[in-house]
C-alpha positions in Angstrom: 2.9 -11.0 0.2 2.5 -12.6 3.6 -0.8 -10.8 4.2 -2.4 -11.4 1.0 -1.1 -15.7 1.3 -2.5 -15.2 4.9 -5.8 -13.9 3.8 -6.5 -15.3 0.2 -5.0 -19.0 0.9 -5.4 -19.6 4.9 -8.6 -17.5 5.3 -9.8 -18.4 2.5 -11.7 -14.9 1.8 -11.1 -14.6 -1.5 -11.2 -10.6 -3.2 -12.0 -9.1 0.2 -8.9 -11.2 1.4 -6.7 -9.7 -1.1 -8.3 -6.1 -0.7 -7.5 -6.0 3.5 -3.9 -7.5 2.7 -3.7 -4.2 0.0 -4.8 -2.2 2.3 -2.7 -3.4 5.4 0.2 -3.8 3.1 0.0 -0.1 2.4 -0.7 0.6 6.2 2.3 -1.1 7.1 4.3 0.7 4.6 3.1 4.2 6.1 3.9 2.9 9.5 7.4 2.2 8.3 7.8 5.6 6.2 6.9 7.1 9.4 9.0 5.6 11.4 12.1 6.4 8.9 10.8 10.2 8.8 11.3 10.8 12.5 14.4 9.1 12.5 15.9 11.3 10.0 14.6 14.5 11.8 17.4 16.0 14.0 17.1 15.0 17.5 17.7 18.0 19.1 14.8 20.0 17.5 12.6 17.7 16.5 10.4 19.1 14.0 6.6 19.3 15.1 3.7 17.5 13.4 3.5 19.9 10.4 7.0 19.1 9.1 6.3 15.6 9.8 2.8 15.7 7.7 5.0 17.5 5.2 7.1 14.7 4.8 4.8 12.0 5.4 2.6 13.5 2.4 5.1 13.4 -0.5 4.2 9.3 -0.1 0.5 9.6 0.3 -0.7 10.4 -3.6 0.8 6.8 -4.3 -1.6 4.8 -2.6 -4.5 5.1 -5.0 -2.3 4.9 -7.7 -1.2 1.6 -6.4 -4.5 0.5 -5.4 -5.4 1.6 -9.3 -3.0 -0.6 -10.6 -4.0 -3.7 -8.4 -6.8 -3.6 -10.5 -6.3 -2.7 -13.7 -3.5 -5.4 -14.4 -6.4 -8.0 -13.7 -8.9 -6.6 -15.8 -6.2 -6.1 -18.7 -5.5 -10.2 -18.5 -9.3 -10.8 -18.9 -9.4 -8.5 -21.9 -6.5 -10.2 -23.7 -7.6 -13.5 -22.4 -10.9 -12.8 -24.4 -10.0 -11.2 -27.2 -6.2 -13.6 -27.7 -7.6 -17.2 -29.2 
């Protein structure tokens, strides 16, 4: 929320405003999932980079699906807009 107020409002940039705070919004998120996943690995044998990746892909297949849905719920209120007197 702060990126896209930052971007849209301050910067004034409009869709590609909105678009960067998606993507650094989801960026941020994976930087935070991360950081959770190594925290929870046992700190005595830390996993290597494959477990990690394992865990770190069980989020990844979300991110279209929420970029998907950024823009479907806009073009669904244009539709009903036009069609609703």
């Amino acid at each position: 929320i702060l990126l896209s107020f930052l971007f849209v409002f301050q910067f004034r940039w409009g869709l590609q405003g909105a678009l960067l705070a998606t993507v650094g919004s989801a960026v941020f998120g994976a930087a935070i999932r991360s950081y959770l996943f190594r925290n929870q690995l046992p700190a005595s044998g830390r996993s290597g980079r494959s477990e990690i990746t394992a865990l770190y892909s069980y989020g990844l297949p979300l991110l279209p699906r929420e970029l998907a849905e950024w823009g479907r719920i806009p073009a669904q209120r244009l539709i009903v807009a036009s069609v609703m007197s």
